[in-house]
C-alpha positions as a printed Julia matrix, in Angstrom:
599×3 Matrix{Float64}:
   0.0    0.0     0.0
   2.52   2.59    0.93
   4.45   1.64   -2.41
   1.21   2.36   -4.3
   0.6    6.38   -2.25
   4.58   7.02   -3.3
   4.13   6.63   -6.94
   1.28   8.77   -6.43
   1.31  12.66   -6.08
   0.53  13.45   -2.66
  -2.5   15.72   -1.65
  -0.4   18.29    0.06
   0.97  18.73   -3.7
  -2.24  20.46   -4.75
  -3.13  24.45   -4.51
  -6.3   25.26   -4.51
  -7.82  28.21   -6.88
 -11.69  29.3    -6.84
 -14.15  31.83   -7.87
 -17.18  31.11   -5.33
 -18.77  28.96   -7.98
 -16.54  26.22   -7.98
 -12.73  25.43   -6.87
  -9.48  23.74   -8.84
  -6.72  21.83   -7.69
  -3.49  22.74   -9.52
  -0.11  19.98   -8.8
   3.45  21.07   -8.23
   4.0   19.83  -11.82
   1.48  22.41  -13.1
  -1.3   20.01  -14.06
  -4.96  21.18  -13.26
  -6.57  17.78  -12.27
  -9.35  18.67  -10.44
 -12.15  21.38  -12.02
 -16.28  20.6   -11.69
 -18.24  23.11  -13.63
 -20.3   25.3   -13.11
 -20.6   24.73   -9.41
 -18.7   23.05   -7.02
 -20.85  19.44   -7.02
 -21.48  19.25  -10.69
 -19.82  16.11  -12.75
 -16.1   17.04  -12.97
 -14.39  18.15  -16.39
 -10.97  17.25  -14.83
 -10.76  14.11  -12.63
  -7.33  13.15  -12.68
  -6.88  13.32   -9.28
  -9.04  10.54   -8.95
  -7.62   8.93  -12.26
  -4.93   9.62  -14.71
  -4.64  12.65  -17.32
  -7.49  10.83  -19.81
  -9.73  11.44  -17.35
  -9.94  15.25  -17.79
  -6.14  17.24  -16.98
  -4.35  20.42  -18.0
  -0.75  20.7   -18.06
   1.22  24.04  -18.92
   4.7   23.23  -17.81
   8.68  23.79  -19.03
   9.18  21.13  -22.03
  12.44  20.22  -20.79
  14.16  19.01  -17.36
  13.1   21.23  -14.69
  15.87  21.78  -11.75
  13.47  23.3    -9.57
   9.49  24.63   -8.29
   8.97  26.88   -5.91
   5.17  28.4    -5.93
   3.25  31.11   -3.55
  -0.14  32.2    -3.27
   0.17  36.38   -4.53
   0.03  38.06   -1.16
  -3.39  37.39    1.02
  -5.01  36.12   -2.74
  -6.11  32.73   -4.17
  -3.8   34.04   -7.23
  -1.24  31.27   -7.4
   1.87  31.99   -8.64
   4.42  28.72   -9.88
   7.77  29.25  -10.86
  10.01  26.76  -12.48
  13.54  26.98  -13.46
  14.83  25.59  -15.9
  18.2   25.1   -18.22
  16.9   27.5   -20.63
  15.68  30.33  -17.6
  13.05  30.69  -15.55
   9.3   30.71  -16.05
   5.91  31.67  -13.54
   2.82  29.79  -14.52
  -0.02  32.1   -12.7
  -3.28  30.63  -12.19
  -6.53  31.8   -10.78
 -10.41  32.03  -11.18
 -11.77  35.89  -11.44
 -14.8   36.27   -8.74
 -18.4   37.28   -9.56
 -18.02  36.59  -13.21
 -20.73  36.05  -15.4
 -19.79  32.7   -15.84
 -16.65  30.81  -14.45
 -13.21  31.11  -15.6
  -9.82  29.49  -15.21
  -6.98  31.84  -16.57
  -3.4   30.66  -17.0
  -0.63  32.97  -17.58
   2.81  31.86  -18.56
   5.49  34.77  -17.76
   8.71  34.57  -18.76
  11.17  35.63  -16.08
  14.92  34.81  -17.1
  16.1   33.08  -20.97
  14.19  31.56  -22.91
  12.32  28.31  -21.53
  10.49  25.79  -23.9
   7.23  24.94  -22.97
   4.51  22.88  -23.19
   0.5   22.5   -23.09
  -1.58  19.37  -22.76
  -4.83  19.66  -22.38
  -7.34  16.76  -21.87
 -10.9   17.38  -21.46
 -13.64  14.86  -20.05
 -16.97  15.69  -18.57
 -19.12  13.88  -16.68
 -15.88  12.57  -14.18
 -13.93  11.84  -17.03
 -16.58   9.56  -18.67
 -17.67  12.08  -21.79
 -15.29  12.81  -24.62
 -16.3   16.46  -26.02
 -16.56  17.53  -29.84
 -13.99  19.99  -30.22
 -14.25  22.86  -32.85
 -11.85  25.37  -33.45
 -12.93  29.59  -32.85
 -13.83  31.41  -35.7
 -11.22  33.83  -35.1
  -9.04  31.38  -35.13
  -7.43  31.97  -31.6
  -9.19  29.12  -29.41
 -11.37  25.87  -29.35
 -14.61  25.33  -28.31
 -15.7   21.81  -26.76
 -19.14  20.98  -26.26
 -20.59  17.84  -24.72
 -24.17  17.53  -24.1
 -25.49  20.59  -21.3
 -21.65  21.53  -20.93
 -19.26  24.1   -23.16
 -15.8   24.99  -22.61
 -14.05  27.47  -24.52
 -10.46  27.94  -24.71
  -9.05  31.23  -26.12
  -5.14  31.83  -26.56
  -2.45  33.49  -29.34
  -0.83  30.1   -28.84
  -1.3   27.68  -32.04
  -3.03  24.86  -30.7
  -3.52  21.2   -32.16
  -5.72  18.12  -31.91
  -3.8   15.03  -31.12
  -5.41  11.81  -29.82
  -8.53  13.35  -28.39
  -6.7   15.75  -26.5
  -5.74  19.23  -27.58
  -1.3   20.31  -27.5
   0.51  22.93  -28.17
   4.19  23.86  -27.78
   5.75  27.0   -27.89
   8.25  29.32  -26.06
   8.66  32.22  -23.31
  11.59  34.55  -23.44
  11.71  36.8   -19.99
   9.85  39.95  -19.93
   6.6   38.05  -21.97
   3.41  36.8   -21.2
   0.85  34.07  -22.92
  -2.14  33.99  -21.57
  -4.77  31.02  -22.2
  -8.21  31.47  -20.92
 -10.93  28.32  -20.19
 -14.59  29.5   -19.65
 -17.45  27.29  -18.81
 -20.63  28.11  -20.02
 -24.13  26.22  -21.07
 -23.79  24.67  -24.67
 -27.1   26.41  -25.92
 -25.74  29.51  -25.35
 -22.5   31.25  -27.72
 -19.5   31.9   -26.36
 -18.74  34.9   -24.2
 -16.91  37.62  -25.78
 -13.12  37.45  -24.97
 -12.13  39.22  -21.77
  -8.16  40.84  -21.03
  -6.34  38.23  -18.79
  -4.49  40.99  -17.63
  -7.08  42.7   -16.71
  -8.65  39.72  -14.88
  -6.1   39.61  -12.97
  -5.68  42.87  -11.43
  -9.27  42.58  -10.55
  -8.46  39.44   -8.98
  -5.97  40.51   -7.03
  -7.85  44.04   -5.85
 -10.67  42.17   -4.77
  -8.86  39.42   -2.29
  -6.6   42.56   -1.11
  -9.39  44.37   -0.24
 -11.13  41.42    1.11
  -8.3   40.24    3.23
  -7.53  43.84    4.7
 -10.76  43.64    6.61
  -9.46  41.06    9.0
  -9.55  41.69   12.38
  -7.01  39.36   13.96
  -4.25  39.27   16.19
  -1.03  40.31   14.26
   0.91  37.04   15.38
  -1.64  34.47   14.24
  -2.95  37.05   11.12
  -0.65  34.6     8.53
  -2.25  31.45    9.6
  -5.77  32.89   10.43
  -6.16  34.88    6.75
  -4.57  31.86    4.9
  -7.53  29.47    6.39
 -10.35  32.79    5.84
  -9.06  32.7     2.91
  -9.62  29.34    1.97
 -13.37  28.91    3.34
 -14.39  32.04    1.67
 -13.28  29.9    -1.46
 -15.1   27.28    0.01
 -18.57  29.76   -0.52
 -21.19  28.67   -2.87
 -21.88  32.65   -3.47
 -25.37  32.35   -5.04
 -26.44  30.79   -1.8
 -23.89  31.63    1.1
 -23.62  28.05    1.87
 -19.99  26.76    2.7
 -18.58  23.13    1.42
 -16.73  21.32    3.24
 -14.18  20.18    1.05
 -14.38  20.78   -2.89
 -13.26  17.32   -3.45
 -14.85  13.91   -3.2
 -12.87  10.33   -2.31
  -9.61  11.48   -1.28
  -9.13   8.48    1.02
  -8.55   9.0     4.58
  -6.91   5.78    4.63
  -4.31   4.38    1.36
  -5.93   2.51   -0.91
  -8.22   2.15    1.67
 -12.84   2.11    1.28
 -12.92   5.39    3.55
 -13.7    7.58    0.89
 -16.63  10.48    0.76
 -17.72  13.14   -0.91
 -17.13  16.43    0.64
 -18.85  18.8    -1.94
 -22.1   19.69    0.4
 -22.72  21.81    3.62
 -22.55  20.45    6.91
 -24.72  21.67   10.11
 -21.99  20.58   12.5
 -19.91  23.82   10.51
 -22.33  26.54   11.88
 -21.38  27.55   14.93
 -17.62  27.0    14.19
 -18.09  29.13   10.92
 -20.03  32.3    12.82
 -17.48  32.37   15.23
 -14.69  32.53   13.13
 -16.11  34.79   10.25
 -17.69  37.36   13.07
 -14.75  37.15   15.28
 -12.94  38.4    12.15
 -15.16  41.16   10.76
 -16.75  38.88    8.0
 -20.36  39.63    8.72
 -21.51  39.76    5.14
 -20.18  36.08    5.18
 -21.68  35.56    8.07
 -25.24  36.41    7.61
 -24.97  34.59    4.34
 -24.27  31.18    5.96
 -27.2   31.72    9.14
 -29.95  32.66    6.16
 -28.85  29.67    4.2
 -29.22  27.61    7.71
 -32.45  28.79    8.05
 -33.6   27.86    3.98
 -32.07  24.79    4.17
 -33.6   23.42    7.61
 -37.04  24.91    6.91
 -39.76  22.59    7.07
 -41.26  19.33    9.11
 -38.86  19.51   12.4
 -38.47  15.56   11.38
 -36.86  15.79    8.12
 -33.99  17.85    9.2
 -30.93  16.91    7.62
 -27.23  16.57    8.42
 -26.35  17.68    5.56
 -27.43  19.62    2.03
 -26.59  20.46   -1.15
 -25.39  24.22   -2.15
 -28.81  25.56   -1.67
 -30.12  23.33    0.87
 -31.03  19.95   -2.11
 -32.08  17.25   -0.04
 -31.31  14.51   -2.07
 -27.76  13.53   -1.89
 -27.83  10.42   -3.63
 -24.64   7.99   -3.37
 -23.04   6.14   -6.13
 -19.57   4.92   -7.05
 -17.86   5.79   -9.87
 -16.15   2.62  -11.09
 -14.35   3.63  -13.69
 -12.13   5.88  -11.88
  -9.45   3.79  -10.14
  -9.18   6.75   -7.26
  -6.26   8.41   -5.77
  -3.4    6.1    -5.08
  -5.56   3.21   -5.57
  -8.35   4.19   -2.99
 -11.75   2.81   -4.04
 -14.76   3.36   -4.21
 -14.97   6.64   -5.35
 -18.11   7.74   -4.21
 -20.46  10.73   -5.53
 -22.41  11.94   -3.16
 -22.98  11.25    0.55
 -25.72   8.92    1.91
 -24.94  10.37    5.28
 -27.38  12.72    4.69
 -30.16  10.49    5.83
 -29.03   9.48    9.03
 -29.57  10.42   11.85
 -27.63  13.05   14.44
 -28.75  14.43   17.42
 -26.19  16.84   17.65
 -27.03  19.02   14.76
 -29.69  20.0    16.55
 -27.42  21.9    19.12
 -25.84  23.19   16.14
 -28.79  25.26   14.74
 -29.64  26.4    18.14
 -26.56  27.12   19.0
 -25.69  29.1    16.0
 -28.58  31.25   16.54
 -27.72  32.05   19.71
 -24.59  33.04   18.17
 -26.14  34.63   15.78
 -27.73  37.39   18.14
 -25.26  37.56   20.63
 -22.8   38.76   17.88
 -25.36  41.18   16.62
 -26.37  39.57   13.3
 -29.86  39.88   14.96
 -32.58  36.67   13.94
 -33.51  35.12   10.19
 -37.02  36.22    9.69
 -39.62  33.2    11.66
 -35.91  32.08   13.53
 -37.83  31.66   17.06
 -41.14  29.57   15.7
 -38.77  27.3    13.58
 -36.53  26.61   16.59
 -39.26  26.4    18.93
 -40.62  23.52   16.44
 -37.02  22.0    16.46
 -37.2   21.72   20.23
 -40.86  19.97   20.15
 -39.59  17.46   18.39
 -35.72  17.35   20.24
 -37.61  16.98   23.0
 -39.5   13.35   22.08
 -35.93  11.58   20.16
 -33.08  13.0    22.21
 -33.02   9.91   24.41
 -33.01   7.76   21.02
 -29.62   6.35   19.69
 -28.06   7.92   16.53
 -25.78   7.69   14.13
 -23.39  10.41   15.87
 -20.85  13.52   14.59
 -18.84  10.87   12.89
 -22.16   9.67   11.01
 -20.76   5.93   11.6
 -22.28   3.07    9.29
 -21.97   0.46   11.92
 -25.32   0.94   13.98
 -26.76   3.48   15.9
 -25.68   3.67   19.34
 -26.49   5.69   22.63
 -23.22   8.61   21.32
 -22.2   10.58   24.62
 -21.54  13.78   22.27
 -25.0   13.6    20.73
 -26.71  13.54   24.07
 -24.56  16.67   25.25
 -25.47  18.53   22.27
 -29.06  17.77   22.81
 -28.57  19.63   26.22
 -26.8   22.68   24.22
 -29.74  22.58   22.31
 -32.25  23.81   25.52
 -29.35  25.23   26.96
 -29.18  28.3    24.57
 -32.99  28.07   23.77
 -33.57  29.35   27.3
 -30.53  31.81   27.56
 -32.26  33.35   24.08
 -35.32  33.27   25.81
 -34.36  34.64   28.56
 -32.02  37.44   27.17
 -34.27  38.67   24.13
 -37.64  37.71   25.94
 -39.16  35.52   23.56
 -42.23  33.16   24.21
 -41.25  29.9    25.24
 -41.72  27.21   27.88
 -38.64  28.32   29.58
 -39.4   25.91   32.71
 -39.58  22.93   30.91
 -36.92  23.46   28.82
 -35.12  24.15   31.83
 -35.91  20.97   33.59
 -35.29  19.16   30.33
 -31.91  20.66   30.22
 -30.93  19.47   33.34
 -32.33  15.72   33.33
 -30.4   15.42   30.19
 -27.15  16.93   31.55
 -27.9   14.47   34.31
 -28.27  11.57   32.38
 -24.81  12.55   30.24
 -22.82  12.49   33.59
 -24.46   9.05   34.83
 -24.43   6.98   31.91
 -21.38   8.98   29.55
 -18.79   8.46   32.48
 -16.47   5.49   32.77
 -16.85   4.53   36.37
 -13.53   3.08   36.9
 -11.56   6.19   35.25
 -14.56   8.95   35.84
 -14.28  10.07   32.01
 -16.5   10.16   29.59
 -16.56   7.8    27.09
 -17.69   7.49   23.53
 -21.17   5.85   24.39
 -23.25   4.97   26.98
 -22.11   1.77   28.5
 -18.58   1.8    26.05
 -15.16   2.13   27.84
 -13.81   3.56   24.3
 -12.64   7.12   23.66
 -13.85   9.58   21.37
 -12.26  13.09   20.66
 -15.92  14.81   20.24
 -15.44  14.94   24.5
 -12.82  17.53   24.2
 -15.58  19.58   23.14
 -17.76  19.3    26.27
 -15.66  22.19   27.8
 -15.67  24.3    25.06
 -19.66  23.62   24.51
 -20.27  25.06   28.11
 -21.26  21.61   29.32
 -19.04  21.41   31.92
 -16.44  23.97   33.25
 -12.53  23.19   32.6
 -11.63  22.35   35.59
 -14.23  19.74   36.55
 -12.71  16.46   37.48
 -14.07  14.71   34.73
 -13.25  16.8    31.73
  -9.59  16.52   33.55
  -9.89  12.81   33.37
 -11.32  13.1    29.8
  -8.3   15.37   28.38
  -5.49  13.28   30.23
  -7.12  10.02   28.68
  -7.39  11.01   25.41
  -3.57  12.02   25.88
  -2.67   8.79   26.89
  -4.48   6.65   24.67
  -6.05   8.65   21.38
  -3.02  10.04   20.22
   0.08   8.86   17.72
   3.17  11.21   17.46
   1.38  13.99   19.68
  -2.07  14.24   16.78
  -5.35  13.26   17.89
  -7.77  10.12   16.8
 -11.5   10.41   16.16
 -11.56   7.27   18.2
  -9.86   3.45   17.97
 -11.18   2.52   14.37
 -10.06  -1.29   15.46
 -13.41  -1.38   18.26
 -15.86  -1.15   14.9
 -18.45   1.64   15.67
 -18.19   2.76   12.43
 -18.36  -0.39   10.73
 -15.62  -0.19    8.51
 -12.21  -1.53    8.38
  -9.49  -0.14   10.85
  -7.23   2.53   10.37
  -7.16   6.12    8.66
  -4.75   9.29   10.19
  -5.06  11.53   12.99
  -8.48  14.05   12.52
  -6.59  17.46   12.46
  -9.82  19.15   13.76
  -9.45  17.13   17.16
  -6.0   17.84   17.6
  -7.18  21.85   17.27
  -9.34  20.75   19.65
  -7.26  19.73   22.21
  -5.15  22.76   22.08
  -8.22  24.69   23.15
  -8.65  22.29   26.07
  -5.31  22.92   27.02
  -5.45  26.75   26.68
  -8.91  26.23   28.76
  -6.74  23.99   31.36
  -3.61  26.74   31.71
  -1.2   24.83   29.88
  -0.45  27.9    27.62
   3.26  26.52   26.48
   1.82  22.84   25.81
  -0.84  24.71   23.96
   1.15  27.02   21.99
   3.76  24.08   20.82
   0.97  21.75   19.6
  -0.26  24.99   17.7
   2.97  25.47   15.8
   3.26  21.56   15.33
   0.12  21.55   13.42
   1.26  24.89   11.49
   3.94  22.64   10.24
   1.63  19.96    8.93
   0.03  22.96    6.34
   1.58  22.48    2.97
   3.7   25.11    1.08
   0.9   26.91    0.3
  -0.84  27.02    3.82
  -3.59  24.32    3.39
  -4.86  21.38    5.35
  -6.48  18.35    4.27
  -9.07  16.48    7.09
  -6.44  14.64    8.11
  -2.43  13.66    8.71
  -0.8   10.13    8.53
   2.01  10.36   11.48
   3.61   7.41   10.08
   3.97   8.18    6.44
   4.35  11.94    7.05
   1.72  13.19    4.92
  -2.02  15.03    4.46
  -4.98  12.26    4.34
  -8.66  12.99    3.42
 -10.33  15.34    1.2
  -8.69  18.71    0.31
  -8.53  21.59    1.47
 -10.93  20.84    4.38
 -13.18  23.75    6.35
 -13.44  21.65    9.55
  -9.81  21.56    9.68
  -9.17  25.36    9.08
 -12.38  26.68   10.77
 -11.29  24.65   13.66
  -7.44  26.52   13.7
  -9.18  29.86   13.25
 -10.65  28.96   16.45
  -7.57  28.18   18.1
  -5.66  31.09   17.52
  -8.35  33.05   18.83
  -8.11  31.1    21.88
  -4.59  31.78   22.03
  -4.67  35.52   20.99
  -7.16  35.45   23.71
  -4.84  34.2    26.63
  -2.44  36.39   25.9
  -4.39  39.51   25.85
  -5.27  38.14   29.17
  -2.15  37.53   30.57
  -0.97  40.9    29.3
């Protein structure tokens, strides 16, 4: 197996590009292997990342040996910036996707920097996850193609001369320092002609002015502001704009274990995010970003209190249908690779506490209530209140039964916990009493049947001895203060046994809750997650080192994946992930925090 993920690129190799339609995944090498048009969950146009380069790629890159890559994001930007050198000189390949277009965009530009550097373009095209093969017509000017395949068109546009060779499209040609070629791909419905040609040049000094002025309304603390734009940054890419709702990851199947079945598709928005994602975007000024994600909460939730969902599609689609794609051999040998997510009809208790408590979050930070907020929630809480006590599938939406899940049950009580501090605060109509007694008898039954006896921590389920990291959130969910006995007991067990080479498990994949095979990487979330516990506990210096450690784990480029494999030293899981960077936004602000504090 780990012969099979080293002939493979790894998944810190990729950079990430987007437009708030949809996101790309750019290689070291300068391949574009991951691009689905027009949104972010449509059939992909390039899946090599999941294949090879005949199921959709685009290569720009120096013909000849290159000596070495270096590449940067452009300042606080998604413009990424690759630079090779070369025998010949030195070339920058400079990729992005111009916002709030009309219709989406990639534009490459190749600048020469030094000589006179031979290069090359390769560009294979497949829609439908790199199952259609397009009908490619050249531009009647002359400068482009145009490939059409059913619903879908992509036009290319460049000076370059480009030719058709075994159902891909080539060209070579050269850069000599002080030039620039630009090449231009735009999606855009098939029944519709082709946009007028824009200026690449002038695409990208939009680009750029409108991520500068984005990024220069951060409010952060100046020694975290790298690390805490970088990961703003990226979920902001992460935006379905039409909608406000946030992805989790733009990718699907990017395994969480090599060549391993633990494989999911990422491309839809998860309740567990809100709270995490008001925090961090109203903590840092975004409010416009904000708002955007509570309004789509309350679209996509509305109706029967019973059909809430874990999950939904960009603007709250309910259907999520799952299905493999067999003909795509996934990334370093990792099958299935699955399109969508038939997680979304479990059931989870806790995402219950997430809508209620992102509302409360919601006020308290001053976004105010989504028109009908109260009656929706109050409905929410009628029915809470008769399936709390059920079993569930749990925040790890396991496929091996439902069971009694400690962290369900807690968020259940967060659930009537901020219902009556809302209630109480902004004197709204509600049955404050027995929500208040409701509370409590489910706060008591967490700390009688969610404690190990023997060790007095709290365990995974009721009745389990086994670990879970979703405990080190009971602190920082209010359930229980820091310094209770048991959240001590919790912390130092996790410590002890949940960790390899100082990164947290979700839990011991070898006891079977989730009813699939052992063994995928440390969950970089729950390693954030203990750093807050031990900011929470005093242990500033423990804190602040396991901080920087999982700085380190970012790629060049600042990104995290879900995941980290301590043994083989590198990212796991699907790419870049929100959970991962919301959850480090929220650690720095813990630690920017403590030291205004201690100051």
């Amino acid at each position: 197996m780990a012969d099979t993920a080293a002939a493979q690129p790894r998944i810190e190799d990729y950079a990430l590009i987007g437009d708030g339609h949809s996101a790309a995944l750019i290689n070291r090498t300068g391949a574009l292997e991951w691009l689905c048009w027009p949104r972010f969950d449509s059939p992909a146009c390039f899946a090599a990342l999941l294949g090879g380069r005949n199921h959709g790629r685009w290569l720009i890159a120096p013909r000849g040996a290159v000596h070495s890559i270096s590449r940067a994001y452009r300042g606080f930007s998604l413009v990424l910036e690759t630079i090779f050198t070369t025998d010949e000189g030195e070339v920058a390949v400079i990729d992005f996707m111009p916002p709030n277009g009309a219709s989406s965009s990639v534009i490459r530009l190749v600048a020469g920097r030094a000589g006179r550097v031979p290069m090359r373009l390769d560009l294979t095209l497949r829609f439908d996850y790199g199952t259609t093969i397009p009908w490619v017509t050249r531009l009647v000017d002359g400068n482009g193609i145009r490939a059409v395949a059913g619903p879908d068109m992509v036009v290319l546009r460049t000076p370059v001369t480009l030719l058709g060779q075994n159902l891909a499209t080539i060209a070579e040609f050269e850069i000599a320092a002080g030039e620039t070629i630009p090449f231009m791909l735009t999606h855009s419905p098939s029944h519709v002609p082709p946009e007028a040609p824009h200026d690449p040049l002038k695409a990208l000094a939009e680009t750029e002015h409108f991520w500068a002025e984005w990024s220069s309304r951060c409010l952060c603390h100046p020694r975290y502001r790298e690390p805490v734009l970088r990961s703003l940054i990226t979920l902001k890419a992460l935006i379905y704009a039409p909608t406000g709702g946030i992805v989790a990851a733009p990718t699907t199947s990017l395994p969480e274990q090599w060549g391993g079945s633990r494989n999911w598709d990422y491309r839809y928005c998860w309740l567990r995010d809100a709270t995490l994602t008001l925090d961090a975007m109203m903590a840092a000024g975004y409010y416009e970003e904000a708002e955007a994600w509570r309004n789509w909460l309350h679209r996509a939730i509305a109706g029967s209190p019973a059909q809430v969902q874990i999950m939904y599609g960009l603007a709250g689609e309910r259907r999520l249908m799952e299905w493999e794609a067999t003909w795509l051999p996934g990334f370093a040998g990792s099958r299935p690779v699955r399109i969508g997510n038939a997680a979304s009809d479990q059931l989870q208790l806790d995402v219950y506490g997430e809508v209620m408590d992102s509302a409360h979050t919601a006020r308290r930070g001053g976004l105010g209530a989504a028109r009908e907020s109260w009656p929706m929630q109050r409905k929410l809480l009628e029915h809470l209140a008769r399936i709390w006590d059920r079993p569930d599938e749990g925040l790890w939406e396991v496929r091996g039964g439902r069971r009694q899940f400690t962290f369900s049950k807690v968020m259940a009580w967060v659930a009537f916990d901020r219902a009556v501090k809302d209630a109480e605060t902004y004197h709204l109509a509600a049955p404050i009493e027995r929500w208040t007694a409701l509370r409590d008898h489910i706060h008591a039954t967490v700390c009688r049947d969610g404690v190990d006896p023997e060790r007095q921590c709290f365990v995974q389920s009721f009745g389990s001895r086994e670990l879970d990291a979703s405990l080190l959130l009971i602190p920082l969910v209010g359930f229980l203060p820091p310094e209770d006995p048991r959240v001590r007991a919790t912390v130092a067990a996790i410590e002890q046994d949940l960790m390899e080479d100082g990164l947290v498990l979700r839990y011991r994949t070898e006891a079977g809750a989730d009813g699939l095979p052992p063994g995928e990487g440390a969950f970089l979330a729950c390693s954030f997650w203990l750093v807050d516990n031990l900011v929470l506990q005093g242990r500033r210096d423990e804190a602040q080192a396991m901080f920087d450690r999982l700085l380190d784990l970012r790629n060049d480029v600042g990104l995290l994946a879900e995941e980290y494999d301590p043994h083989m030293k590198r990212q796991l899981g699907n790419f870049p992930q929100a959970f991962s960077h919301l959850a480090l936004v929220r650690s720095a602000l813990m630690l920017a925090e403590g030291e205004r504090g201690a100051s």
